[in-house]
Backbone of each chain as nested JSON, in Angstrom:
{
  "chains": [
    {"id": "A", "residues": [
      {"number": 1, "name": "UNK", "atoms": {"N": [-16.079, 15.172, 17.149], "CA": [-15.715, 13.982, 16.363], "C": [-15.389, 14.395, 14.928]}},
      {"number": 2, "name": "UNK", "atoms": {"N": [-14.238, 13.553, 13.993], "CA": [-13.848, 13.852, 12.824], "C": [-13.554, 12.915, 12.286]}},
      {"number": 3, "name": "UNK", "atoms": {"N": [-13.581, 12.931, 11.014], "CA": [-13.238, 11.874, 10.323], "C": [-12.266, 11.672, 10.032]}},
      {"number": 4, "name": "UNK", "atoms": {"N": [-11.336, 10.842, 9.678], "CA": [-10.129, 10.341, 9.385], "C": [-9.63, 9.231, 8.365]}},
      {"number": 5, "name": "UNK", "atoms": {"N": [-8.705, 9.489, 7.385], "CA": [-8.702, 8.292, 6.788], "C": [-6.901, 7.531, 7.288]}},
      {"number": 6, "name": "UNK", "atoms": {"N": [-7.267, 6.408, 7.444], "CA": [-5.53, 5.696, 7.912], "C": [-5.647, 4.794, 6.94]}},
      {"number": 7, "name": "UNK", "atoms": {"N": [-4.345, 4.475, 6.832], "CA": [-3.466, 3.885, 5.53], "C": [-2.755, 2.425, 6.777]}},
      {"number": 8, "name": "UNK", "atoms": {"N": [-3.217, 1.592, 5.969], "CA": [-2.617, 0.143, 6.822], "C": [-1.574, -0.282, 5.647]}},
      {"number": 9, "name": "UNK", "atoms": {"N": [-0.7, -0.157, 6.399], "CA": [-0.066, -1.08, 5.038], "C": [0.734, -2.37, 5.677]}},
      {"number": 10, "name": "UNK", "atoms": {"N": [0.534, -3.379, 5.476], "CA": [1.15, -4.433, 5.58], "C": [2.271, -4.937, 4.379]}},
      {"number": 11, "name": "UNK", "atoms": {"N": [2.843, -5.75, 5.341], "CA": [3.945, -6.157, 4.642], "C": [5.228, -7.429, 5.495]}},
      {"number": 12, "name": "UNK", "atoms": {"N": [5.708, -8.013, 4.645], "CA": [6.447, -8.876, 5.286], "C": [7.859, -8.364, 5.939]}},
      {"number": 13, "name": "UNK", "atoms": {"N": [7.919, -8.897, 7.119], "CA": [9.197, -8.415, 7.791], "C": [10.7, -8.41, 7.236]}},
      {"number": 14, "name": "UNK", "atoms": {"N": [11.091, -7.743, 6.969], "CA": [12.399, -7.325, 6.657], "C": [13.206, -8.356, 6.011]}},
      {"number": 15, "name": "UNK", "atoms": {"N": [13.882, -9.643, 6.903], "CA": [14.083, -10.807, 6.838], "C": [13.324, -12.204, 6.122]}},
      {"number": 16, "name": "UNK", "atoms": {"N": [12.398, -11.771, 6.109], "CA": [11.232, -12.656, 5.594], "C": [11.211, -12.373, 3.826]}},
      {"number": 17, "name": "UNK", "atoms": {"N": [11.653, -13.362, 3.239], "CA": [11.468, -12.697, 1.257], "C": [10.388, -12.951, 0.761]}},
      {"number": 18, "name": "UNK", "atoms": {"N": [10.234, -12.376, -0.196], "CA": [8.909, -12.016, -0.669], "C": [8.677, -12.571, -2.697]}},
      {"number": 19, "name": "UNK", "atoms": {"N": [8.703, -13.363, -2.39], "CA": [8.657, -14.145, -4.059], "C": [8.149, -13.265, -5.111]}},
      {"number": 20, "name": "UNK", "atoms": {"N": [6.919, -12.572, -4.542], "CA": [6.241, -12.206, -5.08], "C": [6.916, -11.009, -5.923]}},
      {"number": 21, "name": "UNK", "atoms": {"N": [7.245, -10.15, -5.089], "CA": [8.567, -9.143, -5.376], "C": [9.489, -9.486, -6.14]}},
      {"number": 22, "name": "UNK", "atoms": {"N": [10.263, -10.806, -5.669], "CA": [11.49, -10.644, -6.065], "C": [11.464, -11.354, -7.982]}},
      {"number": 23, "name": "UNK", "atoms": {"N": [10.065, -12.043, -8.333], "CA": [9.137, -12.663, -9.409], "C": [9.457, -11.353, -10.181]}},
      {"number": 24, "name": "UNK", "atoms": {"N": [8.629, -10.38, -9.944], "CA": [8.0, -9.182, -10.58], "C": [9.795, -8.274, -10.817]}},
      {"number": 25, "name": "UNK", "atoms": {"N": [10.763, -8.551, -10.376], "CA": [11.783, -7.636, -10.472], "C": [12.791, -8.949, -11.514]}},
      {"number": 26, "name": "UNK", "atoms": {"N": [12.953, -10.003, -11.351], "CA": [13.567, -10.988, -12.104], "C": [12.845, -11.065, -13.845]}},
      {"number": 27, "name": "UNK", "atoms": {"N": [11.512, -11.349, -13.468], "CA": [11.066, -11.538, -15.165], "C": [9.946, -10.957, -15.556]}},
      {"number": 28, "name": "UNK", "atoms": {"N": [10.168, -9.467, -14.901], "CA": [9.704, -8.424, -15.707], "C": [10.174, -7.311, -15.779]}},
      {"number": 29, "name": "UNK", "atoms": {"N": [10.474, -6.547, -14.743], "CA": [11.381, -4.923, -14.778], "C": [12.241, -5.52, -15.384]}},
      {"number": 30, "name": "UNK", "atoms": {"N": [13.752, -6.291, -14.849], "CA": [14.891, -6.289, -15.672], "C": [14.893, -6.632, -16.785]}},
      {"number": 31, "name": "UNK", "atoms": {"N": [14.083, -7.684, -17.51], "CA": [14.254, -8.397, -18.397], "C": [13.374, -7.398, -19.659]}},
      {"number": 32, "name": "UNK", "atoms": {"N": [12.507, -6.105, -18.871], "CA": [11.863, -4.74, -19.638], "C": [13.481, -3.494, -20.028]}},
      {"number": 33, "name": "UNK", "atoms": {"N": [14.676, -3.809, -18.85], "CA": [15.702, -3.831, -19.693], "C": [15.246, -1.929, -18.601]}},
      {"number": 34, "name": "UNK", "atoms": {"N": [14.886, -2.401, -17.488], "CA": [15.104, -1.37, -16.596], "C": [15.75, -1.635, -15.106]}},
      {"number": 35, "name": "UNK", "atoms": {"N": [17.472, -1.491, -15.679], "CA": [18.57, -2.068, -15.129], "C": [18.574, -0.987, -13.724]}},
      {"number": 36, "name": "UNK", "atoms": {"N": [17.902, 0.299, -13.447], "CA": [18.495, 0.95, -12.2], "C": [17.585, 0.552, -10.978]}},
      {"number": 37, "name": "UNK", "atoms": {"N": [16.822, -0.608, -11.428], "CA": [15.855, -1.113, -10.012], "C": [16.867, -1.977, -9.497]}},
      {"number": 38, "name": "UNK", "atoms": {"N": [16.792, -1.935, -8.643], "CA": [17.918, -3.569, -7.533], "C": [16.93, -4.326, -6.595]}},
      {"number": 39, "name": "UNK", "atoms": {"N": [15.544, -3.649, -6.007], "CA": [14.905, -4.704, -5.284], "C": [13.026, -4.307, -5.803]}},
      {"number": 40, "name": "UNK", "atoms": {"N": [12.273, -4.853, -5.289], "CA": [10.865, -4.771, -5.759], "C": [10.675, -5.282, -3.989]}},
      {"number": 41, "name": "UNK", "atoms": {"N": [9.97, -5.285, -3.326], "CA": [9.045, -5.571, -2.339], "C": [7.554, -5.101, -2.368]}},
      {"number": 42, "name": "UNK", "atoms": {"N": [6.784, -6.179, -2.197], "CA": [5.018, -5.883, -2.75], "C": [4.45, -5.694, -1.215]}},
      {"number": 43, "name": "UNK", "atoms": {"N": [3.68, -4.951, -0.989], "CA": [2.591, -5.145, 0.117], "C": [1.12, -4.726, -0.221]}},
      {"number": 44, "name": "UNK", "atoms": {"N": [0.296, -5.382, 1.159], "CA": [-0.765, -4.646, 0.892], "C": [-1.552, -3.493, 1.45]}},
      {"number": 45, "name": "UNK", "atoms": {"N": [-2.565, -3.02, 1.421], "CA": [-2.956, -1.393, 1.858], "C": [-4.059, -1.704, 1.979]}},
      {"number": 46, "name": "UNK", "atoms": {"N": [-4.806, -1.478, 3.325], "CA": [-5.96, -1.052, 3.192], "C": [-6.217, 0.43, 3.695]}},
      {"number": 47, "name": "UNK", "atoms": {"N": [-7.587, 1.157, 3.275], "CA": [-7.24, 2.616, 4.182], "C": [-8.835, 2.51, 4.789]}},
      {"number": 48, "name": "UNK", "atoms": {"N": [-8.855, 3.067, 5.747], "CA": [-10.032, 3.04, 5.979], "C": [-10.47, 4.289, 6.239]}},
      {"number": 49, "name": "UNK", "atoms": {"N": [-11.734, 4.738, 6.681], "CA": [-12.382, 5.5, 7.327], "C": [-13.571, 5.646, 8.173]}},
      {"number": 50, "name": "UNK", "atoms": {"N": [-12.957, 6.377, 9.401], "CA": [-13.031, 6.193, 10.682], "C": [-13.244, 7.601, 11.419]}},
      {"number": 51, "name": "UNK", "atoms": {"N": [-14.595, 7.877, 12.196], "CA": [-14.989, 8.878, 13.075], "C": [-14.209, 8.414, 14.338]}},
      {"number": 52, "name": "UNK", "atoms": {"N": [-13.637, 9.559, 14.472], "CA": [-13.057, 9.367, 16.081], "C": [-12.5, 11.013, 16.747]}},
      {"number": 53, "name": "UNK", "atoms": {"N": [-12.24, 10.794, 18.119], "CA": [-12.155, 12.402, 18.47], "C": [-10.747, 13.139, 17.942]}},
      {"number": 54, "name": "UNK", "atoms": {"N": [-9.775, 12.172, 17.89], "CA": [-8.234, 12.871, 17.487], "C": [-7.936, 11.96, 16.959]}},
      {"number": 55, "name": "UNK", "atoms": {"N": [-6.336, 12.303, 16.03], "CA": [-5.524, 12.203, 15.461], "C": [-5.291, 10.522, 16.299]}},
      {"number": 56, "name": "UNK", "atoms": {"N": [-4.76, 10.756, 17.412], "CA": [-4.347, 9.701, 18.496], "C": [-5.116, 9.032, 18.499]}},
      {"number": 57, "name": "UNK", "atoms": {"N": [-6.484, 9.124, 18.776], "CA": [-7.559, 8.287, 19.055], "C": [-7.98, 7.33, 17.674]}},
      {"number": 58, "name": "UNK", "atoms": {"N": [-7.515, 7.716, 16.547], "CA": [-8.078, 7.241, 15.051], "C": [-7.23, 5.933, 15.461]}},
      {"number": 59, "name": "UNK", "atoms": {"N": [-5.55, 6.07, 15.788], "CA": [-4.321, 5.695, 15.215], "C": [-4.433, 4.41, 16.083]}},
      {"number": 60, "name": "UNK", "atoms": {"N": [-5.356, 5.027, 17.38], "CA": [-5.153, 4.04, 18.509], "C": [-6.076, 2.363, 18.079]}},
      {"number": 61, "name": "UNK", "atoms": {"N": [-7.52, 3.128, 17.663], "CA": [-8.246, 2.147, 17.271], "C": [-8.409, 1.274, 16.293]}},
      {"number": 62, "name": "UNK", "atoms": {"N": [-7.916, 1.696, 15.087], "CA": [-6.976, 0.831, 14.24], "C": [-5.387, -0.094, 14.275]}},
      {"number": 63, "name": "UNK", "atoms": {"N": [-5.283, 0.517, 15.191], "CA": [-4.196, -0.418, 15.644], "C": [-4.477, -1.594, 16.196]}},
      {"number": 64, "name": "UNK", "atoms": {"N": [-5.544, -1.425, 17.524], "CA": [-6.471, -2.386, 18.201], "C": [-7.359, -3.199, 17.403]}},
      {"number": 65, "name": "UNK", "atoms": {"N": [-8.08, -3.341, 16.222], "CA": [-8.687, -3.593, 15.735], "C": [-7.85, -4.632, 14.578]}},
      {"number": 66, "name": "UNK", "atoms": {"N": [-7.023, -4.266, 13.992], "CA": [-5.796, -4.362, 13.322], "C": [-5.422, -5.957, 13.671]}},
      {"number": 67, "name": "UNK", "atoms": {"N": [-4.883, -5.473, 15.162], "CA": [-4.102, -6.65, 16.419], "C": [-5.467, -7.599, 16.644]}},
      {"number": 68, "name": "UNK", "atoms": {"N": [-6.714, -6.718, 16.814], "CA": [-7.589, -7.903, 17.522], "C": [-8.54, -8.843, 16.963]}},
      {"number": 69, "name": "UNK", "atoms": {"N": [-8.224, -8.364, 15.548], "CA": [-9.353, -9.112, 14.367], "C": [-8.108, -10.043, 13.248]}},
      {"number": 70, "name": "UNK", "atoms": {"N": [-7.004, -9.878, 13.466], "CA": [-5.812, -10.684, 12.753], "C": [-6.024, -10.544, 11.51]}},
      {"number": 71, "name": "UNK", "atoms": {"N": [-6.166, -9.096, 11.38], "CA": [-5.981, -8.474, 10.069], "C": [-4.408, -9.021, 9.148]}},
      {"number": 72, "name": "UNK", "atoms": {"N": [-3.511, -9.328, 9.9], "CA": [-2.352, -9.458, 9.907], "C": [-1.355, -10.505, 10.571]}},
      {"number": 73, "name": "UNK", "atoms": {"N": [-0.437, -11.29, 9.976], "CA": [-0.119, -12.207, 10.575], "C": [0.679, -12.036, 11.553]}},
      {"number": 74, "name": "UNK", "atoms": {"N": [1.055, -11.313, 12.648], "CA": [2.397, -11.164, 13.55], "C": [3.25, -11.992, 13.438]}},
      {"number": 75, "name": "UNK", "atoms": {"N": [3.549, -13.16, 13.331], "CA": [4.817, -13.628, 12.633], "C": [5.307, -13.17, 11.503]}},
      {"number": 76, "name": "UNK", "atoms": {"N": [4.453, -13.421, 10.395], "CA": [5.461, -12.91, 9.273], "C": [5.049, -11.533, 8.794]}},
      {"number": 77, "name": "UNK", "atoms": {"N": [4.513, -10.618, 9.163], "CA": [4.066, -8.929, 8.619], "C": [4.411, -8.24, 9.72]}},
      {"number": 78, "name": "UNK", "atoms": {"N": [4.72, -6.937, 9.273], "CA": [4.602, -5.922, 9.675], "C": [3.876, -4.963, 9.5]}},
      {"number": 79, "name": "UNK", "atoms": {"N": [3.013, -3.885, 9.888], "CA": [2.069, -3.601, 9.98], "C": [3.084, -1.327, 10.188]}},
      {"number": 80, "name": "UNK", "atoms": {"N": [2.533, -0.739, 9.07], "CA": [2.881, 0.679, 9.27], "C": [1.418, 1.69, 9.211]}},
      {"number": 81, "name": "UNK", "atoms": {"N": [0.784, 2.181, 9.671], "CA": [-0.184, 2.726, 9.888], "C": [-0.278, 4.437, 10.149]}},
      {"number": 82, "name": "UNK", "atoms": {"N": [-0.665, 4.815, 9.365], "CA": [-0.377, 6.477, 8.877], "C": [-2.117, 7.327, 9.254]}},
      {"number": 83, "name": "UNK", "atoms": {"N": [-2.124, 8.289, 9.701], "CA": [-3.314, 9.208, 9.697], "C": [-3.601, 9.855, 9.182]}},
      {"number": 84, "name": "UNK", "atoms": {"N": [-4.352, 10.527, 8.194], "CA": [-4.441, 12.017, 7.915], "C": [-6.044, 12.29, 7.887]}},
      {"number": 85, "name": "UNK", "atoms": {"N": [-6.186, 13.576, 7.67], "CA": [-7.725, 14.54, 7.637], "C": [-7.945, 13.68, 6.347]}},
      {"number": 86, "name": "UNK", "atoms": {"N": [-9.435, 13.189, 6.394], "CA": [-10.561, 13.033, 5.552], "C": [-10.995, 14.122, 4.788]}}
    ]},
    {"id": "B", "residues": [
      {"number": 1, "name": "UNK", "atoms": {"N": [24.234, 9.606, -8.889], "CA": [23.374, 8.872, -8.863], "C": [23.013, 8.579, -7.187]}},
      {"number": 2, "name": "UNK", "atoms": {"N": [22.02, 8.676, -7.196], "CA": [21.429, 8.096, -5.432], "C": [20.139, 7.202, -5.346]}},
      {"number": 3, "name": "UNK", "atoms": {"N": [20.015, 6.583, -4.518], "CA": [19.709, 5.649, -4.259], "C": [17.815, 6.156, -4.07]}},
      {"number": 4, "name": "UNK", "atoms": {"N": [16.898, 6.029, -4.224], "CA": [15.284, 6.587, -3.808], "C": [14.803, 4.976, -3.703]}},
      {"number": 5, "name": "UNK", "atoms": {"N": [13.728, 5.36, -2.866], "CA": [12.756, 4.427, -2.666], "C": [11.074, 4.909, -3.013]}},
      {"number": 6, "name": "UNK", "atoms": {"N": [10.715, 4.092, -3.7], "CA": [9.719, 5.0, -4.477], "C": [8.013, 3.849, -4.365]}},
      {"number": 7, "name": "UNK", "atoms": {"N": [7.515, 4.009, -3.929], "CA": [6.124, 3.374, -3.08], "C": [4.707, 3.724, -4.385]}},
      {"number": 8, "name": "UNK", "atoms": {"N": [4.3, 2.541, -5.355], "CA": [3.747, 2.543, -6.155], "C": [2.599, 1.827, -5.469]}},
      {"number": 9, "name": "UNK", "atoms": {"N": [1.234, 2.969, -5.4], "CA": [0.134, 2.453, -5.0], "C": [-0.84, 2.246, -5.859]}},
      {"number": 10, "name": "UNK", "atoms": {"N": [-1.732, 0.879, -5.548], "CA": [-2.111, 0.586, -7.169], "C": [-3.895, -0.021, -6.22]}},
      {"number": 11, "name": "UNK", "atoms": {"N": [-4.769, 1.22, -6.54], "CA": [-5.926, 0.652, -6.65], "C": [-7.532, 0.984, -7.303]}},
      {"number": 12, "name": "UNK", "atoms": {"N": [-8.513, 0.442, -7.002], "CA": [-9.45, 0.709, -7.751], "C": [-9.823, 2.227, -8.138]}},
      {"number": 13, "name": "UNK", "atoms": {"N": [-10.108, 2.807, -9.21], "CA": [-10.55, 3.863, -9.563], "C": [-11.887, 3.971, -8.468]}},
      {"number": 14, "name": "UNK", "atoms": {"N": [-11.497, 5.185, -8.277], "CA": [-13.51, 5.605, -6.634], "C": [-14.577, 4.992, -7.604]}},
      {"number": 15, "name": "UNK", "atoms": {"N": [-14.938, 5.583, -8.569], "CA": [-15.9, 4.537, -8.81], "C": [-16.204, 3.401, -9.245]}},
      {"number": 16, "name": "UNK", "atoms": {"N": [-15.588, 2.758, -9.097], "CA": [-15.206, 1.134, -9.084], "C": [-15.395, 0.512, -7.835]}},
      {"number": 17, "name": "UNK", "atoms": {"N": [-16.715, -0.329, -7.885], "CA": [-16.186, -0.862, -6.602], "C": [-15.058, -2.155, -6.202]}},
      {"number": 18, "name": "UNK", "atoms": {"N": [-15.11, -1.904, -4.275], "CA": [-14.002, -2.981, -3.826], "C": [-14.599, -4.063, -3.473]}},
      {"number": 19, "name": "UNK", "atoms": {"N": [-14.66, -5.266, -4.029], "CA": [-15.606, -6.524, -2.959], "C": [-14.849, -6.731, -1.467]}},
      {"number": 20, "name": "UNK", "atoms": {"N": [-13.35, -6.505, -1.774], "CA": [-12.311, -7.506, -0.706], "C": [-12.817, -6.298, 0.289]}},
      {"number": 21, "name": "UNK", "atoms": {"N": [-12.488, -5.125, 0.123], "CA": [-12.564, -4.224, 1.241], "C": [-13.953, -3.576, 1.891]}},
      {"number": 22, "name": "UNK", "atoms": {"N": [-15.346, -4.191, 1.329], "CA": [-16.748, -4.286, 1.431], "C": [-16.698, -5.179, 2.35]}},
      {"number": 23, "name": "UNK", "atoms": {"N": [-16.174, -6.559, 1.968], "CA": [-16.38, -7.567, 3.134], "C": [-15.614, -7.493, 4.157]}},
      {"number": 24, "name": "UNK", "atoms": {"N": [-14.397, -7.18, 3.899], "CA": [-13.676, -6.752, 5.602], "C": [-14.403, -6.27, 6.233]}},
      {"number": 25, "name": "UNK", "atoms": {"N": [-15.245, -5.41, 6.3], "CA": [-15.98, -3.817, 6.631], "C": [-16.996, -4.821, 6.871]}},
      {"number": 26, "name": "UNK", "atoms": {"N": [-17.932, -5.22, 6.357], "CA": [-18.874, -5.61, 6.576], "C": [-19.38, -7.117, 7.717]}},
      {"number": 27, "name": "UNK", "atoms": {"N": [-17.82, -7.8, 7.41], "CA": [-18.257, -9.485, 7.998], "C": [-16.939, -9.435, 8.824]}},
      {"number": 28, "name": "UNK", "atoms": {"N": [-16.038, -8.437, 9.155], "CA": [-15.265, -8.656, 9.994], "C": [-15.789, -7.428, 11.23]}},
      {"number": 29, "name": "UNK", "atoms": {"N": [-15.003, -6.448, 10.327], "CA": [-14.658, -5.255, 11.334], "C": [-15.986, -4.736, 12.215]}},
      {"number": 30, "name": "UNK", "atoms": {"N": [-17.05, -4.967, 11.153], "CA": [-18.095, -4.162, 11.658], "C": [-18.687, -5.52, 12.674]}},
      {"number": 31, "name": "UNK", "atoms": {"N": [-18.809, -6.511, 12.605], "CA": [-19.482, -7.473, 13.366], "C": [-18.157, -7.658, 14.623]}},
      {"number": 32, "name": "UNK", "atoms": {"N": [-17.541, -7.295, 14.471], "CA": [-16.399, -6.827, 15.505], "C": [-16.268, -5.363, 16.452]}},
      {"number": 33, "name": "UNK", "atoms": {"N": [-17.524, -5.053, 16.6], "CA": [-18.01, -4.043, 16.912], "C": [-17.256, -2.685, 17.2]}},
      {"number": 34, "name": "UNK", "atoms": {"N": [-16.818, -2.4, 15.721], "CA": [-15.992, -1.253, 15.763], "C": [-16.728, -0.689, 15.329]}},
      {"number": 35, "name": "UNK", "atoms": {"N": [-17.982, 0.23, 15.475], "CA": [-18.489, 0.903, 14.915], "C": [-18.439, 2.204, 14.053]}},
      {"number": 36, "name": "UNK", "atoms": {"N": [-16.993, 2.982, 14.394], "CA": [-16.802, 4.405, 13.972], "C": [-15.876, 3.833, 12.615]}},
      {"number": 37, "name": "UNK", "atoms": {"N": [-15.985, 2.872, 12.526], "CA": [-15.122, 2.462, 10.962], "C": [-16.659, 3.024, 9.828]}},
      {"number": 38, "name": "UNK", "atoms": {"N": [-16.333, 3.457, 8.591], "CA": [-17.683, 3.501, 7.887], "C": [-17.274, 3.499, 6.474]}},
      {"number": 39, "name": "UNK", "atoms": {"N": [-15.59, 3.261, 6.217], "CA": [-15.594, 2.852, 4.459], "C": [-14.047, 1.649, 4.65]}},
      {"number": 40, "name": "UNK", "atoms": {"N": [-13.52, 0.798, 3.708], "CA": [-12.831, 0.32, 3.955], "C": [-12.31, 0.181, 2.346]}},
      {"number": 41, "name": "UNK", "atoms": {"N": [-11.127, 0.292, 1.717], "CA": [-11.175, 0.133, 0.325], "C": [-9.431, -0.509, 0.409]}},
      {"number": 42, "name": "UNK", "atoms": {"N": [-9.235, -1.499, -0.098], "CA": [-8.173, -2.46, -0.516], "C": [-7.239, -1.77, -1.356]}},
      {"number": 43, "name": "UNK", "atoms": {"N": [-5.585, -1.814, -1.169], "CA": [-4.695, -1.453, -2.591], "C": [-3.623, -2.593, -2.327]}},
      {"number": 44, "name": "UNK", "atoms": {"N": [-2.645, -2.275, -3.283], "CA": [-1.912, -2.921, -3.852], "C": [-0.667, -2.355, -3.422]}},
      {"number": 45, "name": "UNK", "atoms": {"N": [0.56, -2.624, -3.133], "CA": [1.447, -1.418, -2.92], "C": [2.933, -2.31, -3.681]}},
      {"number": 46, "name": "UNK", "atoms": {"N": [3.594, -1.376, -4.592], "CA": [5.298, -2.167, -4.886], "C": [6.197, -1.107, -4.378]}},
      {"number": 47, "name": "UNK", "atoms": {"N": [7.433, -1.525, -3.559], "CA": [8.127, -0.832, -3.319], "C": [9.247, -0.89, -3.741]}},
      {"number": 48, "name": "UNK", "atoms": {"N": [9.962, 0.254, -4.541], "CA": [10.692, 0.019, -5.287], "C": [12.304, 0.642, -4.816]}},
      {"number": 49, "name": "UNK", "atoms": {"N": [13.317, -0.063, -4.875], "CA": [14.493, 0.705, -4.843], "C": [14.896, 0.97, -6.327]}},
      {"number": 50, "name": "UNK", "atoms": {"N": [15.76, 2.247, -6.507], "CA": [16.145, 2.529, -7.605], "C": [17.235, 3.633, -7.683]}},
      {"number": 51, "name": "UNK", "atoms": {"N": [18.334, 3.526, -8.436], "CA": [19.167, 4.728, -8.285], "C": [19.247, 5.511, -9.547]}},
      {"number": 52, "name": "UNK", "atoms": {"N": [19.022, 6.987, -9.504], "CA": [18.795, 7.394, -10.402], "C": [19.633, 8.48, -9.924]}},
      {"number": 53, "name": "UNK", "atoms": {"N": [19.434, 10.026, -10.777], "CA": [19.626, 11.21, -10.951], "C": [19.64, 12.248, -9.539]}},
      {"number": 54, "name": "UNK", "atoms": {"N": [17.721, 11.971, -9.69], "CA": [17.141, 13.14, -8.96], "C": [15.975, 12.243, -8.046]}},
      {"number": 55, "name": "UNK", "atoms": {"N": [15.367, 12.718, -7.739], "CA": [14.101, 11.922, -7.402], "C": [12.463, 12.422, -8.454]}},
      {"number": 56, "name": "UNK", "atoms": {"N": [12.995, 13.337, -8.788], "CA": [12.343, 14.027, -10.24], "C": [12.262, 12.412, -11.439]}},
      {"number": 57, "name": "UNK", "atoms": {"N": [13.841, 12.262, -11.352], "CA": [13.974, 10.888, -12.688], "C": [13.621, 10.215, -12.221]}},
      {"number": 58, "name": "UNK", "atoms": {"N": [13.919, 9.452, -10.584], "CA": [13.119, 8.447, -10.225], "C": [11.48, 7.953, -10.056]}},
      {"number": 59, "name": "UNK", "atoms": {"N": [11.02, 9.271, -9.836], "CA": [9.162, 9.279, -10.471], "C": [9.209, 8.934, -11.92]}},
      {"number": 60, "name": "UNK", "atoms": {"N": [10.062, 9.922, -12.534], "CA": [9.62, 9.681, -14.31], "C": [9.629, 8.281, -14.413]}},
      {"number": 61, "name": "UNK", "atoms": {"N": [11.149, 7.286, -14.296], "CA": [11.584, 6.241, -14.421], "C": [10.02, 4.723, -14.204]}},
      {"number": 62, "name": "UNK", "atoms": {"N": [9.926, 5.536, -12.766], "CA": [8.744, 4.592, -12.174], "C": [7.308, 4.593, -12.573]}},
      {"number": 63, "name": "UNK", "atoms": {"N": [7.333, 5.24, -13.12], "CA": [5.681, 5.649, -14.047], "C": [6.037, 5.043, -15.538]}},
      {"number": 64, "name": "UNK", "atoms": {"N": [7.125, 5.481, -16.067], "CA": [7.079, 4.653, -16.977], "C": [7.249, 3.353, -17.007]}},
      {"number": 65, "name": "UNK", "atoms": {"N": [7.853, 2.579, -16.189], "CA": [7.907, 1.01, -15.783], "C": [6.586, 0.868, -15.963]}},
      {"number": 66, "name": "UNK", "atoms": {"N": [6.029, 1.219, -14.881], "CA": [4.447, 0.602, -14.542], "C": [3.482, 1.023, -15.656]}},
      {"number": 67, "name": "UNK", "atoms": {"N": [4.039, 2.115, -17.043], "CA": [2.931, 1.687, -17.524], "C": [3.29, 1.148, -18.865]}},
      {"number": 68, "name": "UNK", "atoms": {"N": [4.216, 0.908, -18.947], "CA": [5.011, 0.053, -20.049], "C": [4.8, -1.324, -20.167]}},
      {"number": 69, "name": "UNK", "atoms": {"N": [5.372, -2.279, -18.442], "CA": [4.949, -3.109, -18.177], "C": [3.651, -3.469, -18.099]}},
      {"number": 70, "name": "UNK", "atoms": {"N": [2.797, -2.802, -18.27], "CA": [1.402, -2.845, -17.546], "C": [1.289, -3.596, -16.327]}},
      {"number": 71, "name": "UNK", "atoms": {"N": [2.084, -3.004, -14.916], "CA": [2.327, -3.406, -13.796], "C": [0.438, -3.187, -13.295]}},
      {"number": 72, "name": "UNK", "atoms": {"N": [-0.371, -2.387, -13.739], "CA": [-1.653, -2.046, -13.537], "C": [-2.539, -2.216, -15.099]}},
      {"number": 73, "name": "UNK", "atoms": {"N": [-3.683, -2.252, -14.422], "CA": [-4.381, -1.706, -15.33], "C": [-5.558, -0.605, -15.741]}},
      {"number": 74, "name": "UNK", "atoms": {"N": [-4.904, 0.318, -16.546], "CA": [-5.715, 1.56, -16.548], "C": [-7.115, 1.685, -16.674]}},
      {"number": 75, "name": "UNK", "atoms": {"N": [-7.619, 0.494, -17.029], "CA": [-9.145, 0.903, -17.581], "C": [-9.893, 1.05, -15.876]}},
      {"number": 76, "name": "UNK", "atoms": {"N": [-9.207, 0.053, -14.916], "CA": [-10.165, -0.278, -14.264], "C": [-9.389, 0.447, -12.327]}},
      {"number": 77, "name": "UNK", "atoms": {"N": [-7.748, 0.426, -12.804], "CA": [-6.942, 1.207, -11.36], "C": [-6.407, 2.177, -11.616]}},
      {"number": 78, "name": "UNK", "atoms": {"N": [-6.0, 3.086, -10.499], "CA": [-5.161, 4.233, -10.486], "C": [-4.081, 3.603, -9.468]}},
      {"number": 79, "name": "UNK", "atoms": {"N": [-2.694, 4.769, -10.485], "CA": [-1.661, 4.181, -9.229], "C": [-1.535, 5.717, -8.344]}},
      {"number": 80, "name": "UNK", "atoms": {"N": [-0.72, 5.811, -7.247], "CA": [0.142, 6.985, -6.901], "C": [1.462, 6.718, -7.037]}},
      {"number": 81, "name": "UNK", "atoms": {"N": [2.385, 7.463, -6.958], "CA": [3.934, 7.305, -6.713], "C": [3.975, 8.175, -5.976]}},
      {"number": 82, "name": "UNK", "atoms": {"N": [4.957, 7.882, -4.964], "CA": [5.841, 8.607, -4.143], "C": [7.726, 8.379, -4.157]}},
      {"number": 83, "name": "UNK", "atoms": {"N": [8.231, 9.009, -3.447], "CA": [9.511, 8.931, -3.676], "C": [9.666, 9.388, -2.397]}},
      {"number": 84, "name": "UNK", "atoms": {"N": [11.258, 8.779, -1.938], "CA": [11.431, 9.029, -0.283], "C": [13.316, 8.988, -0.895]}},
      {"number": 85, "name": "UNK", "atoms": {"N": [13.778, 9.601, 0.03], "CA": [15.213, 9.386, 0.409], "C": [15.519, 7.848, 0.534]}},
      {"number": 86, "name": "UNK", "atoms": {"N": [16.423, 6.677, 0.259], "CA": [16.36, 5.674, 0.419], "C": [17.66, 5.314, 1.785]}}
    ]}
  ]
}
C-alpha cells in the first residue's frame, strides 16, 4: 500500500459560462490594462490523500467516491482527476 | 505570439488550516466509508488563456496579474502557475 495524492478539479462544462470568470476578466484583468488575456475560466480543486495499492486503484476510488457522494454536479461540471506519488 | 493556457492555483498556505476541506473529509467522505482517504485540502483554480511570446512571458505575465491585482492573498495563500500549449 502507498500513498497518493489526486487533484480533483472541477469545473463547468465547456458550453456552460461561467460569470464568475468571465466578472474577474471584464472588471479586473482588462480594465488592470492586461490586454493579452481573452478568456478567464475559474474552477475548483480539491486534492486529497489516499492509501491505496496502485496508481489505478487511487484513480479508481476517487472517481467512485467523487460520482457516489455528489461531490459534483453531473449536469453542469466536469470533473478532471490527476495522480501522483505523495 | 502564441496562444498558452496557464492554470493559476490558489490555496491555503500548509500551515493554515482548511475548514471546507476538514469537513468534506470528515462529515462526508469519511462517514461514506471510504476509509483510505486521510487528508482532504480545498483550492481555488483560474484558467487563463493568453497570447504572449514564450511560455517563459506567459508565467512572468501571469504572476504579475495575480499579484498586482491581488487575485490572492499573500498573507494567508499560495498560488502555483503552470503553463500548457493552448
Amino acid at each position: 500500500m502507498a500513498k497518493f495524492e489526486v487533484h480533483v478539479i472541477i469545473e463547468n462544462k465547456p458550453g456552460i459560462s461561467d460569470p464568475e470568470g468571465a466578472t474577474i476578466l471584464k472588471d479586473l484583468v482588462l480594465k488592470g490594462s492586461y490586454k493579452s488575456v481573452s478568456q478567464i475560466r475559474t474552477a475548483k480543486m480539491l486534492k486529497f490523500i489516499i492509501t491505496e495499492k496502485s496508481k489505478q486503484s487511487a484513480q479508481k476510488k476517487i472517481q467512485e467516491l467523487c460520482d457516489e457522494l455528489r461531490i459534483y454536479n453531473p449536469m453542469v461540471s466536469k470533473t478532471t482527476i490527476k495522480v501522483f506519488d505523495a
